[in-house]
C-alpha positions as CSV (number, residue, x, y, z in Angstrom):
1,X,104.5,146.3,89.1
2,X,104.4,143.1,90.7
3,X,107.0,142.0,93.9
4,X,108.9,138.8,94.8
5,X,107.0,136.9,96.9
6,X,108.5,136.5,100.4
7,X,107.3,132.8,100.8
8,X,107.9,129.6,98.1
9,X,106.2,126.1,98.5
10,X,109.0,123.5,99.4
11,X,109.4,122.3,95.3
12,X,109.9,125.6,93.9
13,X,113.0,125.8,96.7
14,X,113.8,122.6,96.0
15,X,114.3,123.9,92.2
16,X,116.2,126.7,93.4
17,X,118.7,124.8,96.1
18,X,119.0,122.2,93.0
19,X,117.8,119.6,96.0
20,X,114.7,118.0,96.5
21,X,111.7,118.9,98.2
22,X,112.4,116.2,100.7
23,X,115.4,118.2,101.7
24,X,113.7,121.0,102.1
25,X,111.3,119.6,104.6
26,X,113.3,118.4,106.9
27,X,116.0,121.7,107.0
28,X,112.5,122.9,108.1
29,X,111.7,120.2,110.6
30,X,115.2,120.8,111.8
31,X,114.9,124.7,112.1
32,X,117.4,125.6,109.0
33,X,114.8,127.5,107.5
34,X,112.1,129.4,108.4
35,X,108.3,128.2,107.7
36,X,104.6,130.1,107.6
37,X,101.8,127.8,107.6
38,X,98.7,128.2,106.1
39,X,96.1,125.5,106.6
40,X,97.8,122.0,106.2
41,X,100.2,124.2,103.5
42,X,104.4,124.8,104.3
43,X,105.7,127.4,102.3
44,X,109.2,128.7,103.2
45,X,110.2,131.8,104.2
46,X,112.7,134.1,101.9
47,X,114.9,135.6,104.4
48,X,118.7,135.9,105.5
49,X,118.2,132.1,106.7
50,X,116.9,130.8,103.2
51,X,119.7,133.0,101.9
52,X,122.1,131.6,103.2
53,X,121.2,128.2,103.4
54,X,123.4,125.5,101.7
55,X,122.1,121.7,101.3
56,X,124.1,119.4,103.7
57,X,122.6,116.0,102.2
58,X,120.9,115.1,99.3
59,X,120.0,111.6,99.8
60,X,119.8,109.0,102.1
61,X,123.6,107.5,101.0
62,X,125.1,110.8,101.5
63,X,122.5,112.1,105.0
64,X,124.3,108.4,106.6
65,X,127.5,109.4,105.4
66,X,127.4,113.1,106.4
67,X,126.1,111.9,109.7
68,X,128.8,109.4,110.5
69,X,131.6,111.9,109.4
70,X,130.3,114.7,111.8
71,X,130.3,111.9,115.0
């Protein structure tokens, strides 16, 4: 019987928020998600905040675009 881990490296989140892993480092430099470190590793933790969690940019065109829109 094996469990669901409770922590993902950033691509296989990536894979799973349909984002890329880019994206996913910096909702963890930001605080959107939450993050164990092991070593020079960042895995993400799967909790209520990953849960929830809902990409706000996917690239550069659309982060400058979201960011002007929320001035």
């Amino acid at each position: 019987m094996s469990a669901e881990p409770n922590v993902l490296l950033a691509t296989k989140a990536a894979r799973e928020k349909d984002c890329t892993a880019q994206t996913i480092y910096n909702a963890l430099d930001r605080g959107d998600l939450n993050e164990v470190q092991m070593g020079r590793h960042r895995f993400v933790v799967k909790d209520e905040k990953y849960d929830d969690y809902a990409v706000k940019e996917t690239g550069g065109r659309a982060h400058s675009t979201y960011r002007s829109n929320s001035s």
